[in-house]
C-alpha positions in Angstrom: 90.8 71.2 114.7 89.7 74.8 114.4 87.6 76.4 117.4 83.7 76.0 117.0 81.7 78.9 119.3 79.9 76.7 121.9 76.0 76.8 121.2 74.1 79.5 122.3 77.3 81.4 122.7 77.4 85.3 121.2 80.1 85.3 118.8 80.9 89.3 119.8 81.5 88.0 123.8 83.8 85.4 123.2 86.8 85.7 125.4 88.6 84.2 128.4 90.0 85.1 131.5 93.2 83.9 133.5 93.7 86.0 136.9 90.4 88.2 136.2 92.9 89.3 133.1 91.0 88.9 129.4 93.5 86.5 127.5 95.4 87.0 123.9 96.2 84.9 121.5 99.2 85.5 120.0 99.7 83.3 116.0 103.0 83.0 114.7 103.8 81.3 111.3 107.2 80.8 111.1 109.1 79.2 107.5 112.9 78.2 108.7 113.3 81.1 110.6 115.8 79.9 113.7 114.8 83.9 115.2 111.3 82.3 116.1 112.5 81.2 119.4 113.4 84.9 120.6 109.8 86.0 118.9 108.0 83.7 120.9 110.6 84.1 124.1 110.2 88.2 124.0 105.7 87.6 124.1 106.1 86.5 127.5 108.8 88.4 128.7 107.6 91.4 127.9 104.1 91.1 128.8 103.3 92.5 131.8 100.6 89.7 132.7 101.8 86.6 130.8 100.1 84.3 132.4 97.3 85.4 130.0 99.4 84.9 127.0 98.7 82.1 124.9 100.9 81.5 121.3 100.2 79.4 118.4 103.1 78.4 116.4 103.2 77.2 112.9 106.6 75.4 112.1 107.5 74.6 108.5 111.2 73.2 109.0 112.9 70.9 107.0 113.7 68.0 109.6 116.5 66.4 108.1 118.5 69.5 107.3 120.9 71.0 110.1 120.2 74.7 109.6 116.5 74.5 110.9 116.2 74.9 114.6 113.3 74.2 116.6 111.1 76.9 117.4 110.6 75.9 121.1 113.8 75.1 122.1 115.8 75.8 125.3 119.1 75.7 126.4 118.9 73.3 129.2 116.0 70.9 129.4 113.4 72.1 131.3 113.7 69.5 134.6 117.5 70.9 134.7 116.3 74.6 134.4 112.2 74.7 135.0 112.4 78.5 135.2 113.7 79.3 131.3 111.0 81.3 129.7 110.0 78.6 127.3 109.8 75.7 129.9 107.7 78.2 132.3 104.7 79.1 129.9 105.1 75.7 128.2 101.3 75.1 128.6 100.8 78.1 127.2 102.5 77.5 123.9 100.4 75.4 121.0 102.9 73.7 118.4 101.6 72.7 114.7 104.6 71.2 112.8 104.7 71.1 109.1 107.5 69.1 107.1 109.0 72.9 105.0 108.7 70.7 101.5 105.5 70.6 101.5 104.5 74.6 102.6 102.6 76.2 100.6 103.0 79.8 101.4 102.9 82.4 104.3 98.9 81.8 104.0 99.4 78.4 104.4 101.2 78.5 107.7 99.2 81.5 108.6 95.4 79.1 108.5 97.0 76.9 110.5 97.9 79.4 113.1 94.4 80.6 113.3 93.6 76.9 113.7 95.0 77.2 117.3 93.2 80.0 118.4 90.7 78.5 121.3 88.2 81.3 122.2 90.5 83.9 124.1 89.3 87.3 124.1 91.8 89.2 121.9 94.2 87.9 119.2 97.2 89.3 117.7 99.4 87.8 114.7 103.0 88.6 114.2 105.8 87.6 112.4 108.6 85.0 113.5 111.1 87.4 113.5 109.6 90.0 115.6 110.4 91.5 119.6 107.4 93.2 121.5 107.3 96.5 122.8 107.5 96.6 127.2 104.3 95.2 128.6 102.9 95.4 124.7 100.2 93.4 126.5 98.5 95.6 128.1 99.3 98.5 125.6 97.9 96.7 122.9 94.8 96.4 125.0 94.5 99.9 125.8 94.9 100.9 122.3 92.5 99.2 121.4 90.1 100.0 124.1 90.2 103.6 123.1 89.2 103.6 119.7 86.2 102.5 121.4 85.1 100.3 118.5 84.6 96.4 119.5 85.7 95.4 115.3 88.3 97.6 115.4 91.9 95.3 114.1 94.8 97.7 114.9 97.3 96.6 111.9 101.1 98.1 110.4 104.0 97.3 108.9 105.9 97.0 111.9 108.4 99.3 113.2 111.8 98.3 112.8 113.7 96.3 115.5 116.4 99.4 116.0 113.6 102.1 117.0 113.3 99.8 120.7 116.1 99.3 122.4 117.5 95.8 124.6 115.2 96.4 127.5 111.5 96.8 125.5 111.1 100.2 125.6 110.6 102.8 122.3 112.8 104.8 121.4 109.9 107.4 120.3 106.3 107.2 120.0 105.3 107.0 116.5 103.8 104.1 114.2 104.4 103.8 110.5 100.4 104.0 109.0 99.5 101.9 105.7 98.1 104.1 102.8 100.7 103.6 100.4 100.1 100.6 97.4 100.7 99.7 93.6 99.4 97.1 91.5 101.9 94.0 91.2 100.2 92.3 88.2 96.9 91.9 88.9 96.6 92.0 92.6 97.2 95.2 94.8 100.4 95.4 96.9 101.3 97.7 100.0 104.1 99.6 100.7 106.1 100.1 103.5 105.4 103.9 104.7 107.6 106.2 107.0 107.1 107.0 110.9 104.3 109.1 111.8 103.4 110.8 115.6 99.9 110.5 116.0 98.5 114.0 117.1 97.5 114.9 121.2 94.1 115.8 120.0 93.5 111.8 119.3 93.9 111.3 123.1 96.0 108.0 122.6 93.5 106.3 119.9 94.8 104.8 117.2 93.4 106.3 114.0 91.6 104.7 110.7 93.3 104.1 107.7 92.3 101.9 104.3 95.0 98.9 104.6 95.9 96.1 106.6 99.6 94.4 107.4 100.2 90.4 108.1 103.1 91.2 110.4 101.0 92.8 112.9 97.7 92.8 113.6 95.8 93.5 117.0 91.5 92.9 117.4 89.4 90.8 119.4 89.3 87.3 119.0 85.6 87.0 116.8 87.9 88.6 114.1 89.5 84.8 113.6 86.2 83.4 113.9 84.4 85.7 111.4 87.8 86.5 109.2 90.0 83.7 109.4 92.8 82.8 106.5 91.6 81.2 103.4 92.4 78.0 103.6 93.4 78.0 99.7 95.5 80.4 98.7 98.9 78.0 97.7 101.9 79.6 96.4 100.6 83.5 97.0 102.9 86.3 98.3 101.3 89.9 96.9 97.2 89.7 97.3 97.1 88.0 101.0 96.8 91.4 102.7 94.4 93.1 100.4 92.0 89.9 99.8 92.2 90.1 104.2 91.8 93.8 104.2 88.3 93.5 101.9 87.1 90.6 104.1 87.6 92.0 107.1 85.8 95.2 105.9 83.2 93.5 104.2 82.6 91.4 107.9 82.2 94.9 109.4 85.8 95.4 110.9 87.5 98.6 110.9 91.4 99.1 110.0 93.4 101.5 112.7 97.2 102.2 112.3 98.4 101.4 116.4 98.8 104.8 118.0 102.3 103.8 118.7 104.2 100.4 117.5 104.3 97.6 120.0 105.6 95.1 117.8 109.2 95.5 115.8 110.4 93.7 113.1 113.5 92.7 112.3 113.9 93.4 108.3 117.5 92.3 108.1 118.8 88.8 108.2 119.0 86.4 110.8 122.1 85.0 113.1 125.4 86.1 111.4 122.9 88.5 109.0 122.0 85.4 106.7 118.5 85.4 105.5 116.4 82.2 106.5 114.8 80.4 103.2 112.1 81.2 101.9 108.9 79.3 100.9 109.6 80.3 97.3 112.4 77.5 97.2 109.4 75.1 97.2 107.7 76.5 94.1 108.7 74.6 91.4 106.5 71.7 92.3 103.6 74.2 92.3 104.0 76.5 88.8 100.4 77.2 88.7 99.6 77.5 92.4 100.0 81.1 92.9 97.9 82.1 89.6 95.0 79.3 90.9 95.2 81.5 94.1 95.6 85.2 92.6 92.2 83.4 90.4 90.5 82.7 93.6 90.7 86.3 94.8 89.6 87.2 91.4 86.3 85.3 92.1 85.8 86.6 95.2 85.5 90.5 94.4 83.2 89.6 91.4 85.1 89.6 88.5 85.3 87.1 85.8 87.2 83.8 85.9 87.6 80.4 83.8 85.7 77.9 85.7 88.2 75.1 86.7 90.8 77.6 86.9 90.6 78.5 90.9 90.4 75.7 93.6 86.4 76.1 94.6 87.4 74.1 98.2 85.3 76.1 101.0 85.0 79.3 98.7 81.7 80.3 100.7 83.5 80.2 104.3 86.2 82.1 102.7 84.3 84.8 101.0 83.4 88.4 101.9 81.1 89.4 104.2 77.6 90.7 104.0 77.9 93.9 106.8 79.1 96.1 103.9 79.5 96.2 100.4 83.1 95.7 98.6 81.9 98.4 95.9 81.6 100.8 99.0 85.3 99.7 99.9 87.2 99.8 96.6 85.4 103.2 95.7 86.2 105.0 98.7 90.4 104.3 98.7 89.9 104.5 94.5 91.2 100.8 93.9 89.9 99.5 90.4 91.1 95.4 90.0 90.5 95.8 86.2 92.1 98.1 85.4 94.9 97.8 87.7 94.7 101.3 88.9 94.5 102.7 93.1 95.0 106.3 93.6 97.1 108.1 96.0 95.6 107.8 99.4 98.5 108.9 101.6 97.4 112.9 101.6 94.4 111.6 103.0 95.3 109.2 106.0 98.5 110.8 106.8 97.1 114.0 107.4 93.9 112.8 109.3 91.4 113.5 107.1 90.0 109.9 107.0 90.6 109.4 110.7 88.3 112.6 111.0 85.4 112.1 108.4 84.8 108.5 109.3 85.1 108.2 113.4 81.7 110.3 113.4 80.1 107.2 112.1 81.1 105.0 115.0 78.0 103.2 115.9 77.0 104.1 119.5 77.1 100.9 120.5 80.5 100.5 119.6 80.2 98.1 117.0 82.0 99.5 113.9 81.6 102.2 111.6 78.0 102.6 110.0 79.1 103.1 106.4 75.9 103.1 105.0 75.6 107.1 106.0 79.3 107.4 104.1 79.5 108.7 100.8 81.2 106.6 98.1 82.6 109.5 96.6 84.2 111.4 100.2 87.9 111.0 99.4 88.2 110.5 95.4 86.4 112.2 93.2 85.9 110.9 89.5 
């Protein structure tokens, strides 16, 4: 079951403690991936405080082929050797497992994960195939902290895997920022972008930028209860970080690049460099899914669809927000849906300038960037 705020209950001051230490939720969807054991090992040893870390894992393995591993699994049972990681924080760990013929997609593992979530006070989502930065816990924290916005969702395509080295710590200090992005039929896809050092003058802030990654993403936990994954997106691969990106927007969150990567991602293959499946292999059974779901996005910025040919299931709960308007969005980072078109918006975020010309309209109370005194037209003119 999904996590309900208790009655009477401010959304914005949900949280937990453990120690005096506010808690993180950490979700993790993982599709025959035997490197989700060393994701979910390398959250708690490399937290500095894991006794507040709390994961929700999202198994899709086939169960009657040998190449799929357990997620949780140790090396000695846990009465023989209590003190492995896994057995250690084993109450800490929340297991929803899903027979991998009948996945439908990384969104489909990914709402389940946020199923887990039970109130704690930040959450992060990574990949299964990812290693944490040294004591990323409390950096992650911090980060956040000093952009000194309660909706801010610090978000990238992670770093890769050889820019830390075997005991947690960065090799430099930089974070790749998301501004790059094409159209991919009909829905808008991002692209990976280079390393950048985030300037002194920033004073350890992450800065804003237009986009939104799946592999990591860092806010306070109301983002999950506000924002969480559609529940009906079957079969889709390019759209689920845009459709999140305009709903958390829409909700009132902001998007920040971290100032410096505390998750890494491992872009190769797995153990002996062979790729894990993917849920793609699964797709023939469901020709029509990922169209019914690329319709469903359709629907949900405003444009026109055939009735019948979208799955209508919850399409309220899932929708945009009403803190800010999409137009406002889509004409600010010059994305146009029909006609397939977004505009260069790398010059812009790489070089600060929408860091810069938005952070003045931080809301003094901290609660997000008031776009209503933001001009439609400050980055692309038409």
């Amino acid at each position: 079951p999904e996590f309900h705020v208790p009655e009477g209950v401010d959304v914005d001051k949900i949280g937990t403690l453990v120690d005096g230490k506010p808690t993180i939720f950490v979700s993790v969807a993982s599709y025959r991936d035997h490197r989700c054991t060393g994701t979910v090992e390398s959250l708690f040893e490399r937290a500095l405080h894991p006794q507040r870390v709390f994961v929700g894992v999202v198994e899709q393995n086939s169960y009657t082929s040998s190449y799929d591993k357990p997620c949780i699994r140790v090396k000695r049972s846990c009465a023989e050797m209590p003190y492995q990681t896994l057995c250690k924080y084993a109450n800490q760990i929340r297991v929803h497992m899903v027979q991998a013929e009948g996945s439908l997609g990384p969104t489909f593992g990914r709402h389940r994960a946020d199923r887990l979530y039970r109130g704690e006070t930040y959450a992060m989502q990574v990949d299964a195939h990812s290693t944490m930065l040294k004591h990323w816990d409390d950096e992650g924290i911090s980060q956040h902290t000093k952009t000194g916005n309660d909706m801010a969702v610090l978000t990238n395509y992670p770093s890769d895997v050889t820019a830390i080295n075997a005991n947690g710590l960065a090799k430099w200090q930089t974070t790749p920022m998301m501004c790059a992005s094409h159209f991919e039929g009909e829905m808008l896809r991002f692209d990976s972008n280079p390393e950048t050092r985030i300037p002194a003058r920033f004073l350890g802030s992450p800065v804003l930028q237009p986009f939104w990654g799946a592999g990591a993403s860092f806010s306070k936990g109301h983002r999950l209860v506000r924002v969480p994954y559609d529940c009906c997106l079957s079969m889709l691969f390019t759209g689920e970080e845009i459709s999140m990106a305009m709903r958390m927007w829409t909700n009132g969150y902001d998007l920040y690049t971290f100032h410096h990567s505390i998750i890494y991602h491992q872009y190769g293959g797995g153990p002996g460099g062979k790729r894990p499946p993917m849920f793609w292999e699964n797709s023939g059974s469901h020709s029509n899914d990922a169209q019914r779901s690329v319709n469903r996005i359709k629907k949900l910025i405003g444009m026109d669809v055939a009735p019948g040919s979208y799955s209508e299931e919850n399409f309220e709960k899932y929708g945009l927000g009403s803190r800010r308007p999409l137009s406002k969005y889509l004409r600010l980072f010059d994305i146009d849906f029909p006609a397939r078109r977004v505009g260069d918006n790398c010059p812009l975020v790489t070089s600060f300038q929408v860091h810069e010309k938005l952070i003045v309209h931080l809301r003094k109370d901290g609660q997000g960037l008031d776009y209503s005194r933001v001009p439609e037209d400050l980055f692309h003119k038409r």
